[in-house]
MARLUM-259070 format. One record per residue (C-alpha): residue number from 0; x, y, z. Coordinates in nm, 2 decimals, padded with zeros to 4 digits, m for minus. Each point is the difference from the previous one (the first is absolute). Layout:
ATOM/k/px/py/pz
ATOM/NUM/X/Y/Z
...
This chain:
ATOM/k/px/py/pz
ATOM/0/m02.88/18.51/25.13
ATOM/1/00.15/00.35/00.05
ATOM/2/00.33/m00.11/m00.11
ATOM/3/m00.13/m00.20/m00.34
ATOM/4/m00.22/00.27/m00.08
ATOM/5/00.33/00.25/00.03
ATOM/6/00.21/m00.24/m00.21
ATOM/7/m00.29/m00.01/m00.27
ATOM/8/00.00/00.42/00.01
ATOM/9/00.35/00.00/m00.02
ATOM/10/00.04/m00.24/m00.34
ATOM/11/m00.30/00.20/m00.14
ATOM/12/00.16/00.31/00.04
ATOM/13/00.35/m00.12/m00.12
ATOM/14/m00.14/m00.09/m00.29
ATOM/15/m00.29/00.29/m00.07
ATOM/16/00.23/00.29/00.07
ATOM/17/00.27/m00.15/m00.19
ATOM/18/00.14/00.18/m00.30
ATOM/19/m00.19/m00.12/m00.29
ATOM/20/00.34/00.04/m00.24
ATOM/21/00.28/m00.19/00.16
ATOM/22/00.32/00.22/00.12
ATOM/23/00.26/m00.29/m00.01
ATOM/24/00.08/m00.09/m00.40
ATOM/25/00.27/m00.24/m00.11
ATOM/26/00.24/00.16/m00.22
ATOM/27/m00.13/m00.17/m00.30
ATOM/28/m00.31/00.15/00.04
ATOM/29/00.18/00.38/00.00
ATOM/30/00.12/m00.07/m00.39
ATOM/31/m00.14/00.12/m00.26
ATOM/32/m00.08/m00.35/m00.20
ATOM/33/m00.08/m00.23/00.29
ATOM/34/m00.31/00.16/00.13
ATOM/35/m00.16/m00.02/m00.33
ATOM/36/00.10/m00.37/m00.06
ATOM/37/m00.19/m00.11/00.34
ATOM/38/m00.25/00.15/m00.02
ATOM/39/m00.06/m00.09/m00.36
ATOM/40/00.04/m00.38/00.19
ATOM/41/m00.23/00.09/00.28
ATOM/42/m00.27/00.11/m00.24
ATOM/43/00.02/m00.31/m00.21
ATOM/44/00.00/m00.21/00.27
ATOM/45/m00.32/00.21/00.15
ATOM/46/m00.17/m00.07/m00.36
ATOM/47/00.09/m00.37/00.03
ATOM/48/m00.12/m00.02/00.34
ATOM/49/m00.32/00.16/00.00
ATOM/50/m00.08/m00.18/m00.31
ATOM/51/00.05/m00.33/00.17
ATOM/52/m00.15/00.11/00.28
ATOM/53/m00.33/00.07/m00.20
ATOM/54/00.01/m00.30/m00.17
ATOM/55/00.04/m00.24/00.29
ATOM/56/m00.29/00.20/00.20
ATOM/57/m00.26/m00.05/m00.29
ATOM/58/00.12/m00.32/m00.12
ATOM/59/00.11/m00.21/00.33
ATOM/60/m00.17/00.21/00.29
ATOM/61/m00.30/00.04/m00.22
ATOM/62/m00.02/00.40/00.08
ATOM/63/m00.22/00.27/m00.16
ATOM/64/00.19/00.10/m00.30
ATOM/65/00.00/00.39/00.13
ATOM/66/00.07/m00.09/00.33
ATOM/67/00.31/m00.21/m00.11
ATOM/68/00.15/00.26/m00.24
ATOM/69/m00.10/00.31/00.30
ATOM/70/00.21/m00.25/00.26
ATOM/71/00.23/m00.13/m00.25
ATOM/72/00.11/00.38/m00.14
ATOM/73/00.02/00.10/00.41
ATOM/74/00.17/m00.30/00.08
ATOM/75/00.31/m00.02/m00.21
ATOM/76/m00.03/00.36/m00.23
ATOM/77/00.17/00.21/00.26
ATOM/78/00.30/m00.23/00.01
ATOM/79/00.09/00.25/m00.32
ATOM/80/00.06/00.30/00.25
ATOM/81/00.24/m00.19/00.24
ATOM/82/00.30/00.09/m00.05
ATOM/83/m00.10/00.35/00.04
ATOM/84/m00.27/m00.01/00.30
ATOM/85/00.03/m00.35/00.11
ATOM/86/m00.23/00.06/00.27
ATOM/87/m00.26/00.18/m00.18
ATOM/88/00.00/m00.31/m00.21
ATOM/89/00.01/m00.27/00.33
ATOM/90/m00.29/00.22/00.12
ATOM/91/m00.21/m00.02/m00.31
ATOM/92/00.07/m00.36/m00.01
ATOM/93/m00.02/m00.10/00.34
ATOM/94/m00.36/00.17/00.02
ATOM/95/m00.11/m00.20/m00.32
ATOM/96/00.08/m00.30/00.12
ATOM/97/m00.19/00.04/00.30
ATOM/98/m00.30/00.06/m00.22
ATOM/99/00.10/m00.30/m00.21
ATOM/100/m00.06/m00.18/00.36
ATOM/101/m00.26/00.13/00.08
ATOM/102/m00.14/m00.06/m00.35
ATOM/103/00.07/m00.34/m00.13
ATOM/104/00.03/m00.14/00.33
ATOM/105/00.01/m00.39/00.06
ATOM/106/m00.07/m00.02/m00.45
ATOM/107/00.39/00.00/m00.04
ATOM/108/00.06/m00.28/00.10
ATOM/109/00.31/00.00/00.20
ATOM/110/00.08/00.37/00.00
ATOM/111/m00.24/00.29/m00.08
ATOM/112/00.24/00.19/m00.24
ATOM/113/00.15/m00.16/m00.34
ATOM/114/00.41/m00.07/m00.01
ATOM/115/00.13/00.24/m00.18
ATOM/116/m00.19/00.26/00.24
ATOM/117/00.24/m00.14/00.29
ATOM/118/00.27/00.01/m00.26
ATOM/119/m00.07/00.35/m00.03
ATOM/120/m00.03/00.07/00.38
ATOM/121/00.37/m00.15/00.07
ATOM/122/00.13/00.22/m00.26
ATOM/123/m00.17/00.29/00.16
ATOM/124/00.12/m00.08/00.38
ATOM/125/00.37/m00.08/m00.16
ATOM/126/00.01/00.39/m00.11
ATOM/127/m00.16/00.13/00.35
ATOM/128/00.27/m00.21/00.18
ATOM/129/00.23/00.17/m00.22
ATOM/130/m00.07/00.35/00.00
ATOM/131/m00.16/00.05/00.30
ATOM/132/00.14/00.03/00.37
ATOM/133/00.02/m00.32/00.19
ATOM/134/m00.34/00.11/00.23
ATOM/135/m00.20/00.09/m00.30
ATOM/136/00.11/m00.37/m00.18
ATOM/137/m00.10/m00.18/00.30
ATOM/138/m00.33/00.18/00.09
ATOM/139/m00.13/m00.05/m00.41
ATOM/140/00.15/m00.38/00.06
ATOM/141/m00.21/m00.07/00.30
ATOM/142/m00.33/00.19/m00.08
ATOM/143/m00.02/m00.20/m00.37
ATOM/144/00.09/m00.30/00.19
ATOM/145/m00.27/00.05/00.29
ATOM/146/m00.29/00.20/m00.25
ATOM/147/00.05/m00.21/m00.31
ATOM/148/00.14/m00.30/00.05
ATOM/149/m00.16/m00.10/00.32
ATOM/150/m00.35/00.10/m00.03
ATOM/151/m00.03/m00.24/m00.30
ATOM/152/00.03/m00.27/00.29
ATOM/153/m00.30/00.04/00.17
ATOM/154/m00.25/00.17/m00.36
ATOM/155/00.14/m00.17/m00.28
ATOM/156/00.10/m00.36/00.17
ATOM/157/00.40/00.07/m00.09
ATOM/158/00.16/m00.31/00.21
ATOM/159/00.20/00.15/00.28
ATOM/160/00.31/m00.20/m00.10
ATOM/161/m00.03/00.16/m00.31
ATOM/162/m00.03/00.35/00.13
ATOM/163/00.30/00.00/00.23
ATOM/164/00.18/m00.12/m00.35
ATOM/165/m00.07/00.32/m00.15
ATOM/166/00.09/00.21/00.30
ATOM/167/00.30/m00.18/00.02
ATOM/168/00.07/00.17/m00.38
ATOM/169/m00.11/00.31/00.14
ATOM/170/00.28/m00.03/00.25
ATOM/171/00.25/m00.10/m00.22
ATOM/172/m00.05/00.20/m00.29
ATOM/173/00.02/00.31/00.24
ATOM/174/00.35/m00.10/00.23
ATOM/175/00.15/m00.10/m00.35
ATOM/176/m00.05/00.31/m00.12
ATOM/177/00.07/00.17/00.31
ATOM/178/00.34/m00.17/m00.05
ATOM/179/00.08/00.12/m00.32
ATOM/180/m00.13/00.37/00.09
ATOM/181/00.18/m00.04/00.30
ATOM/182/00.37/m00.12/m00.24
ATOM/183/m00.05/00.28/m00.23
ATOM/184/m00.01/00.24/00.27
ATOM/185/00.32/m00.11/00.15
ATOM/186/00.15/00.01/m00.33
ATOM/187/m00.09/00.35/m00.05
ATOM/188/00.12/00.04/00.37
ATOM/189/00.31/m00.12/m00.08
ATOM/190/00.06/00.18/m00.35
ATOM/191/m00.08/00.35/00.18
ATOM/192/00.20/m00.04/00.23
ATOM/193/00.29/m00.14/m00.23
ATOM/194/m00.05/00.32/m00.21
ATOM/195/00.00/00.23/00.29
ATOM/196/00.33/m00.16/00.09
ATOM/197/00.15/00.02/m00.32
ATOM/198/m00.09/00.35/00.03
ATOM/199/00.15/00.04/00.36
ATOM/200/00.32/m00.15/m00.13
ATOM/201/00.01/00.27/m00.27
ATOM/202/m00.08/00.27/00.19
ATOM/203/00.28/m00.12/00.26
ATOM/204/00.24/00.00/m00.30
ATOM/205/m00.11/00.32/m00.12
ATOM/206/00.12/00.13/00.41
ATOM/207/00.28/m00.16/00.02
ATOM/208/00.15/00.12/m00.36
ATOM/209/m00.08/00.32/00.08
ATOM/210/00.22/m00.05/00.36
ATOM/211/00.28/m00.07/m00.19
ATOM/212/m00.04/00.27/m00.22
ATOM/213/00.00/00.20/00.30
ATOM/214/00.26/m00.16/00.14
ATOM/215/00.24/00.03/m00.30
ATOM/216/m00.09/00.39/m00.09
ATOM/217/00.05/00.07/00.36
ATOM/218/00.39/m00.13/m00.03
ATOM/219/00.01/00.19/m00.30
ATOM/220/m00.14/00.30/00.09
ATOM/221/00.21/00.00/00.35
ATOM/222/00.30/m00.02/m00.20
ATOM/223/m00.06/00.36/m00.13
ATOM/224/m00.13/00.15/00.30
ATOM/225/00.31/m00.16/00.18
ATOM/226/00.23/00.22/m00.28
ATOM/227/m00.24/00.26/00.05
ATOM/228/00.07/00.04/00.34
ATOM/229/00.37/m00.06/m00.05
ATOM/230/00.08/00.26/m00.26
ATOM/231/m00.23/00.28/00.22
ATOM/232/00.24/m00.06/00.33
ATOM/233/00.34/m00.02/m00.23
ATOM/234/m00.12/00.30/m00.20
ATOM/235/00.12/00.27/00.30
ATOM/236/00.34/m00.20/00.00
ATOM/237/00.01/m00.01/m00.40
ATOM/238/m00.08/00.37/m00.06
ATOM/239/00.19/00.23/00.24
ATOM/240/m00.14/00.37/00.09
ATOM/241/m00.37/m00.10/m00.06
ATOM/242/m00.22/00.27/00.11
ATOM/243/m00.22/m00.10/00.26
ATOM/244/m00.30/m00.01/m00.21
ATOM/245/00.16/m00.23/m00.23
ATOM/246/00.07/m00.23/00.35
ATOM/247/m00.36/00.04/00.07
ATOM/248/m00.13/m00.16/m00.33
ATOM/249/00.24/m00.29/00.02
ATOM/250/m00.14/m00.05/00.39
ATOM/251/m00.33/m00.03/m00.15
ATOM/252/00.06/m00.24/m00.23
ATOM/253/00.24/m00.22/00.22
ATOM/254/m00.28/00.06/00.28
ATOM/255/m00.33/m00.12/m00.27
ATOM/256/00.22/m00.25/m00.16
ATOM/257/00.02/m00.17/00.38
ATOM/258/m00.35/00.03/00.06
ATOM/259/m00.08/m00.13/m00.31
ATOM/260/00.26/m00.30/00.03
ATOM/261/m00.15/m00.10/00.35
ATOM/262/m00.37/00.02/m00.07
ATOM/263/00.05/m00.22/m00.35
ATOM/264/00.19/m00.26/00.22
ATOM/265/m00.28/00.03/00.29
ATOM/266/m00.25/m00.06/m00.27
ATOM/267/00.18/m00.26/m00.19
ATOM/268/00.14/m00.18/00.29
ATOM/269/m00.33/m00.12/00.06
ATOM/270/00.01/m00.21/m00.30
ATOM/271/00.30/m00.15/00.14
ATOM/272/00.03/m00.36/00.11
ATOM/273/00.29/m00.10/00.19
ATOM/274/00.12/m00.23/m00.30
ATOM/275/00.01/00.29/m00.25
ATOM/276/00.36/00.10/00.11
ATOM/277/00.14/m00.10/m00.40
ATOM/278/m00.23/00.26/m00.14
ATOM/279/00.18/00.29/00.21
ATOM/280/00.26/m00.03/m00.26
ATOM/281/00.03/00.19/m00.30
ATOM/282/m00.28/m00.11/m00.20
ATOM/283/00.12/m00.14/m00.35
ATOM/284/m00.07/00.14/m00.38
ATOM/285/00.09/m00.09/m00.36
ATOM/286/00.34/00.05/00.07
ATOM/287/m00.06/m00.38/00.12
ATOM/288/m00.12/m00.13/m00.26
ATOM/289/00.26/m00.19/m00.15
ATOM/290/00.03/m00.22/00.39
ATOM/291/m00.39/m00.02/m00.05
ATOM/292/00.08/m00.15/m00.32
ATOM/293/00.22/m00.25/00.09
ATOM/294/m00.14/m00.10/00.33
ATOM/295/m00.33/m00.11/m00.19
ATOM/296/00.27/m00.18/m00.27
ATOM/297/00.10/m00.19/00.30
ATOM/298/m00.36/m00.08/00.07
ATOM/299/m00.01/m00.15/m00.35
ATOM/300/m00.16/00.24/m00.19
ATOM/301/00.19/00.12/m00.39
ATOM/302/m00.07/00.35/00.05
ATOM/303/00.10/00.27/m00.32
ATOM/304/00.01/00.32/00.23
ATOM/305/00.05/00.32/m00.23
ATOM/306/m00.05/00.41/00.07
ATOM/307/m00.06/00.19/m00.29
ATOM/308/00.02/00.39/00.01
ATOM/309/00.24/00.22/00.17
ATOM/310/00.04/m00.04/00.31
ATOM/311/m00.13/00.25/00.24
ATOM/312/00.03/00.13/00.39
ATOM/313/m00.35/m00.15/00.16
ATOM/314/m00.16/00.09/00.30
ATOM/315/00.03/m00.24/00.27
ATOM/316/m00.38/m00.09/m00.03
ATOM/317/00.01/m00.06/m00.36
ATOM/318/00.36/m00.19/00.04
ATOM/319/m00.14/m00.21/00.30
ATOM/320/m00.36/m00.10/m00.14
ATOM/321/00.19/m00.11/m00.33
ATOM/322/00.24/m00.21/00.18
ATOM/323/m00.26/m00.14/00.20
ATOM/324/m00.24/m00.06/m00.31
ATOM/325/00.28/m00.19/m00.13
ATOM/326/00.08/m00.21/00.28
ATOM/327/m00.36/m00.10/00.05
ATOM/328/m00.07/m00.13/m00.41
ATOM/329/00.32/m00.18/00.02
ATOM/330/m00.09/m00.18/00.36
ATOM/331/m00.39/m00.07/m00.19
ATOM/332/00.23/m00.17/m00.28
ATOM/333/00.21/m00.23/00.24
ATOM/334/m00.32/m00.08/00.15
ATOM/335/m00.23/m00.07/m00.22
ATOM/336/00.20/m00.04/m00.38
ATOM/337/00.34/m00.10/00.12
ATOM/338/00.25/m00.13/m00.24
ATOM/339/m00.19/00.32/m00.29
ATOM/340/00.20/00.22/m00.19
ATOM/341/m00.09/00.35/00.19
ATOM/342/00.03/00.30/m00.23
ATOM/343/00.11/00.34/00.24
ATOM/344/m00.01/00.33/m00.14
ATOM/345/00.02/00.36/00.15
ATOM/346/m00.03/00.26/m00.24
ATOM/347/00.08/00.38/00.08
ATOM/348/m00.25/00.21/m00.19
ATOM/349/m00.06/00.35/00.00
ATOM/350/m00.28/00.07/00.28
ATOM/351/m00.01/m00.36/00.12
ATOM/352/00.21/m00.32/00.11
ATOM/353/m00.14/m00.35/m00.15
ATOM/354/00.07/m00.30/00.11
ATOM/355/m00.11/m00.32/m00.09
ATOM/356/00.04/m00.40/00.09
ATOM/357/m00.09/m00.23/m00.22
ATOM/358/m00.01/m00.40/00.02
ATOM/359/m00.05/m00.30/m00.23
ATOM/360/m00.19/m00.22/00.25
ATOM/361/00.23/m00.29/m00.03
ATOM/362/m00.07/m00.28/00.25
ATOM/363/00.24/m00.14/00.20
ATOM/364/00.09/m00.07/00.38
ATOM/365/m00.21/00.24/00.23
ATOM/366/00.22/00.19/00.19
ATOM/367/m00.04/00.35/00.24
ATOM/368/00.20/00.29/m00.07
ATOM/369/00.00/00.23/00.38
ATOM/370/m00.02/00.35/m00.04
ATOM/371/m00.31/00.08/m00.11
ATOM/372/m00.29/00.22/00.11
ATOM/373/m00.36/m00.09/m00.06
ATOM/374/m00.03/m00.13/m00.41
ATOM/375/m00.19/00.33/m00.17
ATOM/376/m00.16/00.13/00.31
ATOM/377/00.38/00.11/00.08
ATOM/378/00.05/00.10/m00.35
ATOM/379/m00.32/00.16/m00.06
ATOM/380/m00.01/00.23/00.31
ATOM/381/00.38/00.14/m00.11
ATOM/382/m00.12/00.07/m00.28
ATOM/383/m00.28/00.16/00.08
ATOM/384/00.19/00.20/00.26
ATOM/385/00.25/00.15/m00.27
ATOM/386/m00.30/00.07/m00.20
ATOM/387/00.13/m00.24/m00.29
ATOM/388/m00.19/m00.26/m00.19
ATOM/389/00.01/m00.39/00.00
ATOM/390/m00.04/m00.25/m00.19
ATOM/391/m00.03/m00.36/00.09
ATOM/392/m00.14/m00.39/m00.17
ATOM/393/00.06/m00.26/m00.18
ATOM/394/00.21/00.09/m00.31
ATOM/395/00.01/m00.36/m00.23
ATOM/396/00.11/m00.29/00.22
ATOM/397/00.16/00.23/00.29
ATOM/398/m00.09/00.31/00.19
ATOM/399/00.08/00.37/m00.07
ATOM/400/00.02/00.30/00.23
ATOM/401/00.09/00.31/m00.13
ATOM/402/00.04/00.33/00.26
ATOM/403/m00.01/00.38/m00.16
ATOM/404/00.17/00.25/00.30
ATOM/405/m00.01/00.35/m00.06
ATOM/406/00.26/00.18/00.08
ATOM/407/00.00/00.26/00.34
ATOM/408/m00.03/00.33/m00.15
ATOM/409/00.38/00.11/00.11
ATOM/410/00.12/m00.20/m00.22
C-alpha cells in the first residue's frame, strides 16, 4: 500500500506542479500567423463542442438545463486555451468531467459525458503529450484514465469493456504524440547541430586562411630581412675607413635584423606542416598573371584578362593577395561555371589596386581547378587584412567579385 500510495503522490505531483504554459513549442507555433490560426480552430471547435455537449445533456441524458450548460461550458470551453496552457485546460476539464460523473451518473446511458466532450478531451491530452515532458504526459494520461474514466465503472454503470476502450485512446493519443514531440525534437537536434557545424567549418576556414596568410607574408617578409642582414655585414667591406660608430650602427641592424628573422620563423614555423615545403618558395604576384590566364584556358575556361592603368611597383602584400584573389575566382569558375567566358581585369588607380573576375555562368562539364584557398573566406580575410574592400554575388547569369587594395603608403 506504501508503494501505490507513493506512485499516486508522485503522478499527482507531476502533474500539480507542472508548468501551467508548456516550455516545448513546435516551430509552427513560434510564427507569427500560425498561433492565431489554431487557436482561432481550437476556439471554434470549443464553441462547437460545448454546444453539443449541452444539447445532448438536456435532450438525450435528460439533465437540468443549468446544470448541462455549467458542465457543458466546463467540459469542452477550455479546450479554447490549449494550445497555450494545455494543462490548465486538461485540468479544468478533467475535474468537470468528474462532476459530470458524479452528476448524471448511470442517466447517460452508456457513458456519463456527451461525445463531443471526449472529442474535446483527446484533443486536450494530444497537446499535453506534445508540449509537456514525457513524466508530466504520462502522469495526466493515467490520473484521467484512473479518476474519470474508471470511476464511471462502478457509479454510472459504464461497461468495463467499454472503459478499457477509452483508456486504450488515452494511451494512444498520448505515445502518438509523444512520437511526434519526440521527431520534432530530433529534428531540431539535428538542425542545431548541422548549423553549429557549418559554423565550425567556417570558422576552421577562417584559421586556416589566415595560416597561409601567415605563411606567405612570412616568406615575403624573410626575404627583406634576409637582404637586410646581407647588406649590414657587406656594408664594412663596401665602404672602406668607416668610423667605428658607423660599424656600430650597421652591427645593430645586422644583429635586430637576425633576431627578428629567427623569432618570425619560430612563430611561423608553427603553422608549418611537413607538406608545406612548395610554399618556401618565392610566393608569386601579378607578374604571373598571364600563366594564371592560360592555365585556367587549359581548364576550359575563355578568359578576356586585361590591366588598365599604369603599371606600378606593389608591395609584396598587395602583389600576393591580388594574385591569390585571382587564382581563387578563376578555380570558383572551373568549378562551378566551367566552359563561361571569365572577364579579368586589374586596374592601377591612384590610392588603390582593383581587380575584378567576372563570369557568365555557362553550364558545362563540372570540373576542379587546384590551387585555391577557401572560396571568399580566403578572399575576404586578404582583403580585409590590406584594409581594402570587396565585393562579391551574382551579377546576371554568373558571379562577380571585385577586390579594391590600397596601396602601402611607400608607395
Amino acid at each position: 500500500m506504501t508503494d501505490d500510495a507513493a506512485l499516486v503522490g508522485a503522478l499527482i505531483d507531476a502533474v500539480l506542479r507542472a508548468p501551467a504554459r508548456a516550455g516545448r513549442r513546435w516551430r509552427w507555433q513560434r510564427g507569427p500567423v500560425w498561433p492565431a490560426v489554431v487557436t482561432a480552430l481550437l476556439g471554434a471547435m470549443a464553441i462547437g463542442f460545448s454546444a453539443g455537449a449541452i444539447a445532448i445533456m438536456i435532450v438525450s441524458m435528460h439533465v437540468n438545463g443549468n446544470l448541462a450548460a455549467l458542465l457543458g461550458l466546463a467540459q469542452a470551453v477550455p479546450l479554447a486555451g490549449a494550445l497555450r496552457w494545455p494543462l490548465g485546460s486538461w485540468r479544468i476539464m478533467a475535474l468537470a468531467m468528474v462532476a459530470g460523473n458524479l452528476s448524471i451518473g448511470s442517466t447517460g446511458g452508456i457513458w456519463p459525458w456527451p461525445v463531443t466532450t471526449w472529442l474535446a478531451m483527446v484533443v486536450v491530452l494530444f497537446q499535453v503529450g506534445v508540449c509537456c515532458e514525457r513524466r508530466t504526459s504520462a502522469a495526466a494520461g493515467m490520473i484521467t484514465a484512473v479518476i474519470v474514466v474508471l470511476p464511471a465503472v462502478p457509479v454510472s454503470k459504464m461497461p468495463f469493456w467499454f472503459a478499457l476502450i477509452l483508456c486504450g485512446i488515452i494511451g494512444f493519443i498520448l505515445i502518438f504524440a509523444d512520437a511526434l514531440s519526440g521527431r520534432y525534437a530530433a529534428e531540431a537536434r539535428l538542425a542545431e547541430q548541422a548549423a553549429l557545424h557549418e559554423r565550425d567549418r567556417a570558422r576552421q576556414a577562417v584559421l586556416e586562411e589566415r595560416a597561409r596568410i601567415a605563411r606567405e607574408l612570412h616568406d615575403v617578409v624573410a626575404h627583406h630581412m634576409s637582404v637586410i642582414v646581407l647588406q649590414s655585414e657587406a656594408a664594412p667591406y663596401k665602404i672602406h675607413d668607416l668610423p667605428d660608430a658607423a660599424l656600430g650602427t650597421f652591427g645593430l641592424i645586422r644583429d635586430a635584423a637576425r633576431e627578428a628573422l629567427a623569432e618570425t620563423r619560430r612563430v611561423v614555423g608553427l603553422l608549418r606542416e611537413e607538406d608545406e615545403t612548395a610554399e618556401r618558395l618565392p610566393q608569386p604576384g601579378l607578374d604571373r598573371l598571364d600563366e594564371l590566364v592560360e592555365r585556367a584556358r587549359h581548364a576550359g575556361l575563355d578568359v578576356d584578362a586585361g590591366i588598365d592603368g599604369m603599371p606600378r611597383r606593389l608591395s609584396a602584400g598587395v602583389d600576393l593577395s591580388a594574385f591569390r584573389i585571382v587564382q581563387e575566382a578563376l578555380s570558383n569558375a572551373c568549378r562551378y561555371a566551367p566552359g563561361s567566358r571569365v572577364r579579368v581585369r586589374v586596374r592601377y588607380g591612384a590610392r588603390a589596386l582593383t581587380v575584378s573576375v567576372s563570369d557568365d555562368g555557362s553550364a558545362g562539364e563540372v570540373t576542379s581547378e587546384p590551387g585555391g584557398g577557401h572560396g571568399l573566406v580566403g578572399v575576404r580575410e586578404r582583403v580585409t587584412m590590406l584594409g581594402g574592400t570587396l565585393t562579391a554575388g551574382p551579377a546576371g547569369d554568373g558571379f562577380s567579385v571585385a577586390a579594391e587594395l590600397p596601396y602601402a603608403r611607400s608607395e
